[in-house]
C-alpha positions, 0 to 999 in steps of 0.5 A: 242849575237845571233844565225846565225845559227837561222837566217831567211832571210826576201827574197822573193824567186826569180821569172823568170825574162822577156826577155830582162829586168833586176832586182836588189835587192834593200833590203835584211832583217835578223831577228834574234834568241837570246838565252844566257840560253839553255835548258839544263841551258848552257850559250851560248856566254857571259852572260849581266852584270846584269845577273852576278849578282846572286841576279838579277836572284834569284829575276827574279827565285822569280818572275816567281816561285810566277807566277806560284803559283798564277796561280795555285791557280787562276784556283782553285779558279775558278774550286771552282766557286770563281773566274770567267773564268782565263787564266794561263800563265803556260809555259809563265812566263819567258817571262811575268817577263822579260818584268815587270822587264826590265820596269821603273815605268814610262813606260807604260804596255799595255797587254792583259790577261795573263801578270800576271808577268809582271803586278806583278813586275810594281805595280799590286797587286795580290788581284787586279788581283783576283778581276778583274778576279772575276768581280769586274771592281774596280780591274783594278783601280791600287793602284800603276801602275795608267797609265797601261792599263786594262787588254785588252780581244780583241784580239789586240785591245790595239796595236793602242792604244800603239801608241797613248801612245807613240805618247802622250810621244813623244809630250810631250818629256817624256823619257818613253816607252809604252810596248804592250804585245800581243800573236801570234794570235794578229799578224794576225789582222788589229790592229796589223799591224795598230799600227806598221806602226803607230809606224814606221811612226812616230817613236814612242816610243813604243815596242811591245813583241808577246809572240808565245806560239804557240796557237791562242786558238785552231788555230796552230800557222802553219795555222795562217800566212804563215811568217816563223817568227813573228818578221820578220812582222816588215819588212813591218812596216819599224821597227827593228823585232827580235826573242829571246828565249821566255824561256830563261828569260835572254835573253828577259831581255837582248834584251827587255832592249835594245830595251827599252833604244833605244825607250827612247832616240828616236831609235824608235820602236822594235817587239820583237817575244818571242817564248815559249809555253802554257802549259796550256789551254787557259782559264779555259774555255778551254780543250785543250787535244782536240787539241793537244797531250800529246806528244807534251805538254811533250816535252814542259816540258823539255823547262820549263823557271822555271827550266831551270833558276833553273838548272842554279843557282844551277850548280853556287852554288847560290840555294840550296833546303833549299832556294827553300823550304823556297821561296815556302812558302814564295810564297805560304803565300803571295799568300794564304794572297791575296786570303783572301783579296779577298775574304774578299772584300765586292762587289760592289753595283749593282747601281755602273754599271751605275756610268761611263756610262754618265756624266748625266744618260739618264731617261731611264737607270735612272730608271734602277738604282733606281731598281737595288738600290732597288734589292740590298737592298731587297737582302740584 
């Protein structure tokens, strides 16, 4: 399943040895590439069993063509000042759907902020994220996926916190994984290195998947590490690193899958370094014509993950554009009737700030709330 011919070793180049004296290599390192889908939708080597199966790729297709949708109409939102500052996963949804999909209910999902995907397929319901992402906090209190974490904005600061996650399962000999998402830009923080030498240390049963779309905001994934890969910064952690194609949703199925099954009956942790691209800004705060070219951004279109699996089902004869319509629609109403629960759904009071601040709210902050009771109902 994977590309020699991709392969990067993990060797330091050699330096001239002193007089007299002798050096041994005492380890050598490989991380390597998987990629089962090309970019012109050609299967390479054998295709995993659940990829046989074309109903398993046409709900994999759903589920990246609905991401895409709702990010669309998220940005509208926002640019219609309905919702505050959001942050598409245009370019990224094979890579975020893989990971949703390759997850049992039990597992645990850390991600940071742009894993709509993956939070879809685990429980997330899309009127939850809409009113995360309109400051309404009651968003995050998931209906179905109780035990994943918040949306993390902090750039890696939930990576330690996927270890604790793992050590409570270890404990407890729970046969579950916690899976943290982070991008390229997380892998250069203390945080990050923290958590997987935690990880390897104590073996946890965690999996971390670095979607490098190449873009740390503006920063280029060439000025942030000098590492000619990703993946391979789990050499140092003592933990099995590798690096698959971040648009080939089969592929990151497939490995994410395995590296899953491995944690759960105690093989330990996995870096998984997904390599895809933004295609979009980073938020909607963001312009990032300013940084890159449109050269570039086309170029990146040709490596669409969405069309590539579309190209695939159609060569097979299992998609045709009848069902392509009636999937947009079918996409587009449910997206259209979460923007309307939504919107329907009646604020918060302002008093609720302070309802998790303190067991016993401190007279000063007291006072706060009387006033803003007070500001709520004189608006009102």
């Amino acid at each position: 399943m994977s590309n020699s011919d991709d392969s990067t070793m993990g060797r330091q180049k050699p330096t001239a040895e002193t007089k007299g004296t002798v050096s041994t290599c005492v380890a050598t390192f490989e991380i390597h590439h998987t990629q089962l889908l090309d970019h012109d939708a050609k299967v390479k080597g054998s295709l995993p069993e659940f990829a046989r199966d074309p109903a398993n790729l046409i709900s994999l297709y759903r589920a990246m063509v609905l991401t895409r949708l709702f990010d669309k109409k998220a940005v509208a939102l926002q640019r219609t000042g309905q919702l505050g500052t959001y942050s598409p996963a245009l370019g990224q949804e094979a890579t975020f759907v893989a990971v949703g999909s390759a997850m049992r209910p039990e597992d645990v999902l850390l991600p940071t902020y742009r894993e709509s995907g993956a939070m879809f397929l685990h429980g997330v319901s899309m009127q939850e994220l809409l009113l995360y992402w309109g400051g309404d906090e009651r968003g995050m209190d998931y209906a179905v996926a109780r035990e994943d974490f918040p949306i993390c904005i902090p750039i890696a600061t939930h990576a330690p916190q996927a270890a604790g996650v793992a050590l409570a399962m270890k404990l407890r000999r729970e046969p579950r994984v916690a899976v943290c998402t982070l991008g390229d830009g997380a892998t250069s923080k203390g945080d990050f290195y923290e958590a997987i030498n935690l990880a390897g240390a104590w073996q946890l049963p965690v999996v971390f998947v670095v979607c490098n779309n190449q873009w740390a905001i503006s920063l280029p994934r060439s000025e942030q590490t000098c590492a000619q890969t990703l993946a391979q910064k789990a050499i140092a952690a003592g933990i099995d690193g590798e690096q698959v194609d971040g648009n080939d949703v089969i592929a990151v199925h497939h490995r994410l899958a395995l590296a899953l099954e491995k944690a759960r009956v105690g093989g330990g942790p996995t870096l998984i370094e997904a390599l895809s691209y933004r295609m979009g800004d980073h938020t909607t705060a963001d312009d990032a014509s300013r940084y890159r070219t449109q050269e570039e951004l086309k170029e990146q279109w040709r490596l669409d993950p969405i069309k590539r699996l579309h190209d695939f089902l159609v060569k097979n004869g299992d998609w045709t554009e009848q069902k392509e319509q009636a999937l947009n629609a079918e996409c587009t109403q449910e997206v259209e009737q979460a923007v309307k629960d939504y919107l329907a759904t009646p604020p918060p009071p302002p008093e609720s700030m302070f309802d998790y601040l303190y067991e016993k709210l401190p007279t000063s902050l007291a006072s706060q709330r009387e006033a803003a009771i007070r500001r709520g109902a004189k608006h009102a």
